[in-house]
C-alpha positions in Angstrom: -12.2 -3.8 28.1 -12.7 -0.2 27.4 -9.7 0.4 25.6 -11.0 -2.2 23.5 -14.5 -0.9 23.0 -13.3 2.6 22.0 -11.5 1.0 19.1 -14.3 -0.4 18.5 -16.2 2.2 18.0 -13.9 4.7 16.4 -12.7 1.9 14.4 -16.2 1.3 12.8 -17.1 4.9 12.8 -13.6 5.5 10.7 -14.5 2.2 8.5 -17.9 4.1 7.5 -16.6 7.4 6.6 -14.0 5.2 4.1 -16.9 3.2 2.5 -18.9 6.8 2.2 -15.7 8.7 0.6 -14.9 6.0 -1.5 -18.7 6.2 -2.9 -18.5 9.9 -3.3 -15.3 9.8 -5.1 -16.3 7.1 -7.4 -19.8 9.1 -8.4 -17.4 12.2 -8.7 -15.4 10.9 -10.6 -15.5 7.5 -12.0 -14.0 4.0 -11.7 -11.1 5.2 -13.7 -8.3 5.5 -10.8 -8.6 4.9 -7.6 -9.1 8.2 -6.5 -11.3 7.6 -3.0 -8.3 5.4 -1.9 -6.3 8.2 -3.0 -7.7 10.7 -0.9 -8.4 8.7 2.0 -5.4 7.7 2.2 -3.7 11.3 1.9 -7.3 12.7 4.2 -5.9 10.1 7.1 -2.3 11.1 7.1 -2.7 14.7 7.8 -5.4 13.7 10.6 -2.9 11.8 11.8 -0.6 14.3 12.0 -2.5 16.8 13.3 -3.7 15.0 15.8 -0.5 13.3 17.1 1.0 16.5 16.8 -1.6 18.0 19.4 -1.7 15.4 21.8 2.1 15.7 21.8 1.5 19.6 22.6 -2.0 19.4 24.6 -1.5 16.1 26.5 -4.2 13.3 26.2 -5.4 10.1 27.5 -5.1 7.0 26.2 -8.9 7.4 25.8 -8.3 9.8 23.1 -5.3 8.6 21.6 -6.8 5.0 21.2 -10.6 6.3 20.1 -9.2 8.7 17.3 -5.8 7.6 16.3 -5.9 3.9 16.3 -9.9 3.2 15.8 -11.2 5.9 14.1 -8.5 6.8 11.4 -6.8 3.1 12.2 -10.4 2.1 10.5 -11.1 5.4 8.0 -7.0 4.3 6.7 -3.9 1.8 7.9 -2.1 4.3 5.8 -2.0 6.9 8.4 -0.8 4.8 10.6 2.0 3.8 8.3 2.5 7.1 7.5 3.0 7.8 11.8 5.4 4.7 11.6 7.6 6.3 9.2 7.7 9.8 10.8 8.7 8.2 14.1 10.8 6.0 12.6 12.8 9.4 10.9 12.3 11.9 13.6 14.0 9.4 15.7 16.9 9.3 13.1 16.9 5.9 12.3 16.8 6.8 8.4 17.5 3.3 7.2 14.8 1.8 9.1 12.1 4.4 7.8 13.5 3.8 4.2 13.8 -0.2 5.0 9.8 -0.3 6.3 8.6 2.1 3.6 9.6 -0.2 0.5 9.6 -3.6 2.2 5.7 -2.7 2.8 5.1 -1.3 -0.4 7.3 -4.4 -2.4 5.7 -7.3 0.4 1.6 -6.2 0.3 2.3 -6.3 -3.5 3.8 -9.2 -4.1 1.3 -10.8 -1.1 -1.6 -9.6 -3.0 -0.6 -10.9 -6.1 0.4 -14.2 -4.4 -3.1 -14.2 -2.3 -4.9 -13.3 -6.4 -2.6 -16.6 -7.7 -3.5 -19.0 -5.2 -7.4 -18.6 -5.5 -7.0 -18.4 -9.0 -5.2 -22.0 -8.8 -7.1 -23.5 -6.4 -10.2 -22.5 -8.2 -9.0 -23.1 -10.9 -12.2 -25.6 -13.2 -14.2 -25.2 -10.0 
């Protein structure tokens, strides 16, 4: 139950900080491109990096790993922990795999939300 409760709470902790750079980047800005996506996104990935790469050095508990990796940037960006996906998937030299995830979850969450967008819109549709 306490693994469960730290991710949790990281995971709304990281959720908050994405809602708050998203409005910053938007008054900063402007709705013109996505850029608080854009730099959450890029924000969560080095995180992620840096802080797999120093529990892999420094050692640290589950505790940790599941508080900051998977609730607090799981919930700031899933894109960081695609991005993790992808590095292990390479550093463990299975290249195709890496390639294979990277565009089949690009191409499927695409298509998906377009399907998701096309099936409100059609059973919505005059309603």
């Amino acid at each position: 139950m306490l693994h469960a409760l730290l991710v949790f709470l990281g995971g709304g902790l990281g959720a908050t900080g994405r809602y708050l750079v998203g409005i910053a980047a938007l008054r900063q800005f402007g709705p013109g491109f996505p850029y608080g996506t854009f730099i959450v996104n890029v924000t969560g990935s080095l995180l992620m990096g840096l802080l797999i790469g120093w529990l892999v050095r420094k050692g640290g508990s589950q505790e940790v790993r599941l508080f900051f990796a998977t609730g607090l940037l799981g919930g700031f960006t899933t894109f960081s922990a695609f991005s993790l996906d992808f590095a292990n998937l390479w550093e463990r030299g299975a290249i195709g795999s890496a390639l294979t995830y990277t565009m089949g979850t690009l191409v499927i969450c695409i298509v998906a939300i377009f399907v998701g967008l096309w099936l409100v819109r059609t059973l919505t549709a005059g309603g």
